[in-house]
C-alpha positions as a Python dict, from the first residue, in 0.01 Angstrom:
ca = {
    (1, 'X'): (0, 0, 0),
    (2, 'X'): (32, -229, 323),
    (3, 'X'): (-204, -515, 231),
    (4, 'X'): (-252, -625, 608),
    (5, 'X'): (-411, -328, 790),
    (6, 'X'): (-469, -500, 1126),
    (7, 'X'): (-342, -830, 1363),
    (8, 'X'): (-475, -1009, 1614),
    (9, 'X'): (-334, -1271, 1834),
    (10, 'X'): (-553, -1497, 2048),
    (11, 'X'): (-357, -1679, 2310),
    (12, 'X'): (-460, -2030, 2516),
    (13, 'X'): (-611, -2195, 2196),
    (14, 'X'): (-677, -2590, 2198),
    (15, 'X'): (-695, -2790, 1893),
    (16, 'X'): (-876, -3061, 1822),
    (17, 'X'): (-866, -3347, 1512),
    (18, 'X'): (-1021, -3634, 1440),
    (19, 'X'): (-811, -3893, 1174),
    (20, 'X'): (-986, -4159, 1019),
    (21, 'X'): (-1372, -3974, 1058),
    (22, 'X'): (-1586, -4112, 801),
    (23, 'X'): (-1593, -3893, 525),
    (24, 'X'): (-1999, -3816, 591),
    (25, 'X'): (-2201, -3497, 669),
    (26, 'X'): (-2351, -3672, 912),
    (27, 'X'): (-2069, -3697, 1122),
    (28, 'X'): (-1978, -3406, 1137),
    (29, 'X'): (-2351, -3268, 1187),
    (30, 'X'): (-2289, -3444, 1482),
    (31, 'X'): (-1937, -3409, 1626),
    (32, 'X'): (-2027, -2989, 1598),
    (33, 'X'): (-2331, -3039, 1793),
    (34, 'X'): (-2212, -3276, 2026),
    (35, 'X'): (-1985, -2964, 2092),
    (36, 'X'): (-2266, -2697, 2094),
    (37, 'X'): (-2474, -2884, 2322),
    (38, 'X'): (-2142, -2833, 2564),
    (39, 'X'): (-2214, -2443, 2473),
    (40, 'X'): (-1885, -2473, 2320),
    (41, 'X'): (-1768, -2194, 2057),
    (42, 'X'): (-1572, -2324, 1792),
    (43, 'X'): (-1318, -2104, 1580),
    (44, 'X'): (-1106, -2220, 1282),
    (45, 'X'): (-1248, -2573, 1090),
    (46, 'X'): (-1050, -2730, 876),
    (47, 'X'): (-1153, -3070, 674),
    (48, 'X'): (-953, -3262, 474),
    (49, 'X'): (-1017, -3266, 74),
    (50, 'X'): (-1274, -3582, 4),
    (51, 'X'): (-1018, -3815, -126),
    (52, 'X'): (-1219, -4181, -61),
    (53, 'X'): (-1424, -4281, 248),
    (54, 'X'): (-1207, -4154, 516),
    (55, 'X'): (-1108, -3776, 626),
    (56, 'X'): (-890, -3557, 873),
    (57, 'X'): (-1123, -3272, 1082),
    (58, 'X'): (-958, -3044, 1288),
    (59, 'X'): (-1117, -2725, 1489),
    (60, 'X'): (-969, -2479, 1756),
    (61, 'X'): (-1167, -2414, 2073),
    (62, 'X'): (-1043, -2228, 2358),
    (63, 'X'): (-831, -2419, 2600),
    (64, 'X'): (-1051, -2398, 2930),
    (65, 'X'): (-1307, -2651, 2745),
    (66, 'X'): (-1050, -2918, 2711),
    (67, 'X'): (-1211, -3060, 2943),
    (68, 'X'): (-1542, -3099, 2792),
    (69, 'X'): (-1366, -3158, 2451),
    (70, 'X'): (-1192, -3490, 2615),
    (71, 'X'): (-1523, -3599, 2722),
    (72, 'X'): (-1708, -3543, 2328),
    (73, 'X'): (-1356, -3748, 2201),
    (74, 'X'): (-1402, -4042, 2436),
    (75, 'X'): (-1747, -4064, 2349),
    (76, 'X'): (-1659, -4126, 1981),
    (77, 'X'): (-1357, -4291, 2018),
    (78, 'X'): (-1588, -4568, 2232),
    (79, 'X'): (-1836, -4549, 1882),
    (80, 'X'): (-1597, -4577, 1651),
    (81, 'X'): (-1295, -4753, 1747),
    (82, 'X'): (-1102, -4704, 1488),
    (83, 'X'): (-1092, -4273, 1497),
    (84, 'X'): (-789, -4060, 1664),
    (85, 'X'): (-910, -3804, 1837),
    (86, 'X'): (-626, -3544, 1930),
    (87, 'X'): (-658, -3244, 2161),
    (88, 'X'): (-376, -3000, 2226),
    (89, 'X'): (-337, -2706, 2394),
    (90, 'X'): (-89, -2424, 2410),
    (91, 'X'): (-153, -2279, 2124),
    (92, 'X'): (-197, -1877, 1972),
    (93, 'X'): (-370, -1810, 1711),
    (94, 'X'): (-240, -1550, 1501),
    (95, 'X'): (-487, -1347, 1238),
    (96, 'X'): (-355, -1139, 1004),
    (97, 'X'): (-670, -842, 843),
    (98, 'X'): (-665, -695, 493),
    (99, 'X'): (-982, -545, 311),
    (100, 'X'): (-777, -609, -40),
    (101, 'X'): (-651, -1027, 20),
    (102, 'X'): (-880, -1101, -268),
    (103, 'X'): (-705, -881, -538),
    (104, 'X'): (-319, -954, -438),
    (105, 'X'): (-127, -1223, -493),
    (106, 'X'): (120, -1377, -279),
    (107, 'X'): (-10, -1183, 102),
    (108, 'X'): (36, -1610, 243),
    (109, 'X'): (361, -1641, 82),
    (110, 'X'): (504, -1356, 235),
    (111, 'X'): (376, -1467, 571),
    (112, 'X'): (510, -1800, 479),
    (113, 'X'): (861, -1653, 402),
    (114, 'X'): (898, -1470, 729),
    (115, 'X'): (817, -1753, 947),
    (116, 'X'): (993, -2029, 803),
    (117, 'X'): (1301, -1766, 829),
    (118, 'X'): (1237, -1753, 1180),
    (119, 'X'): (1226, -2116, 1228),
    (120, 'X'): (867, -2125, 1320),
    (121, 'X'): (633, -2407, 1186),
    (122, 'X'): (241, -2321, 1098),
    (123, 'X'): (-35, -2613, 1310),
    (124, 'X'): (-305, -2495, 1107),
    (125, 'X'): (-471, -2251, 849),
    (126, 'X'): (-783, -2098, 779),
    (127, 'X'): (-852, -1857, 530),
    (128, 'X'): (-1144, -1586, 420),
    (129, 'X'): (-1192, -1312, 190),
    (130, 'X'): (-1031, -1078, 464),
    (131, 'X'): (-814, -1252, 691),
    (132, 'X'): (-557, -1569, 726),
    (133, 'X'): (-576, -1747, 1057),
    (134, 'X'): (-220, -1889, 1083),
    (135, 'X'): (-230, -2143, 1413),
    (136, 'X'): (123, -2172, 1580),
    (137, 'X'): (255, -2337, 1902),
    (138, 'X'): (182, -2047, 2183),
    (139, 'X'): (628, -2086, 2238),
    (140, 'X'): (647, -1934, 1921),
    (141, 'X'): (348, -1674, 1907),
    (142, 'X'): (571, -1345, 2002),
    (143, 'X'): (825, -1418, 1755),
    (144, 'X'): (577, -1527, 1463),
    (145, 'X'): (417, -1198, 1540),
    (146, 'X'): (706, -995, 1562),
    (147, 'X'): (868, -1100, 1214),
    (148, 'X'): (485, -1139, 1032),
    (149, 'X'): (433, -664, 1154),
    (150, 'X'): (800, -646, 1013),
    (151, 'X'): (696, -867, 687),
    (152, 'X'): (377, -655, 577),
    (153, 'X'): (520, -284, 737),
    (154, 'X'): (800, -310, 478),
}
């Protein structure tokens, strides 16, 4: 049974992280609507684990609101001093789709495997029930995709 019945790939994706955010709902109630009151649309979220007062956030937007993005950073940056705001672009975002992810056991390790065989590092992840959302520098995207149909047709 192929466990990954479908891929996507979503090319010119900007990423976007915050170090040293304090580790509050609040802020991030309002860093995401700072960025829907830009009529932004934000993709993969990833938070660091609550560890003490401090935390790592880090979202994907697409690249033509960098812009906009740079504007939302300064503004915090100016707030709170002592936050890194980071935005990057050329990036792909790579998806890989399969109804049964929940029942099998290692479906990230084999996509794990294949790309650290090809010499290709993973920016960020972002899993669901369904799918694993596997960011990657967009030098590397036809490669990672290549080797990830090869590791799941076998």
């Amino acid at each position: 049974m192929n466990l990954i019945t479908r891929m996507n790939m979503v090319e010119h994706v900007a990423l976007v992280t915050f170090e040293g955010i304090p580790n509050q709902v609040g802020f991030l109630s309002a860093i995401f609507n700072s960025v829907a009151g830009r009529n932004i649309n934000v993709d993969m979220i990833s938070k660091t684990a609550t560890t003490g007062p401090r935390m790592t956030l880090s979202f994907t937007v697409s690249e033509e609101d960098i812009p906009a993005l740079l504007e939302i950073t300064n503004q915090v940056r100016t707030k709170y001093p002592d936050i890194r705001p980071m935005v990057s672009g050329g990036n792909t975002k790579i998806v890989l789709f399969g109804e049964d992810l929940p029942t099998e056991c290692g479906v990230a390790a084999k996509a794990f495997t294949a790309l650290n065989e090809a010499g290709i590092d993973v920016i960020m992840i972002v899993t669901s029930d369904q799918d694993i959302s596997l960011l990657l520098r967009g030098a590397d995207a036809d490669t990672a995709y290549e080797v990830l149909h090869k590791a799941y047709s076998d």
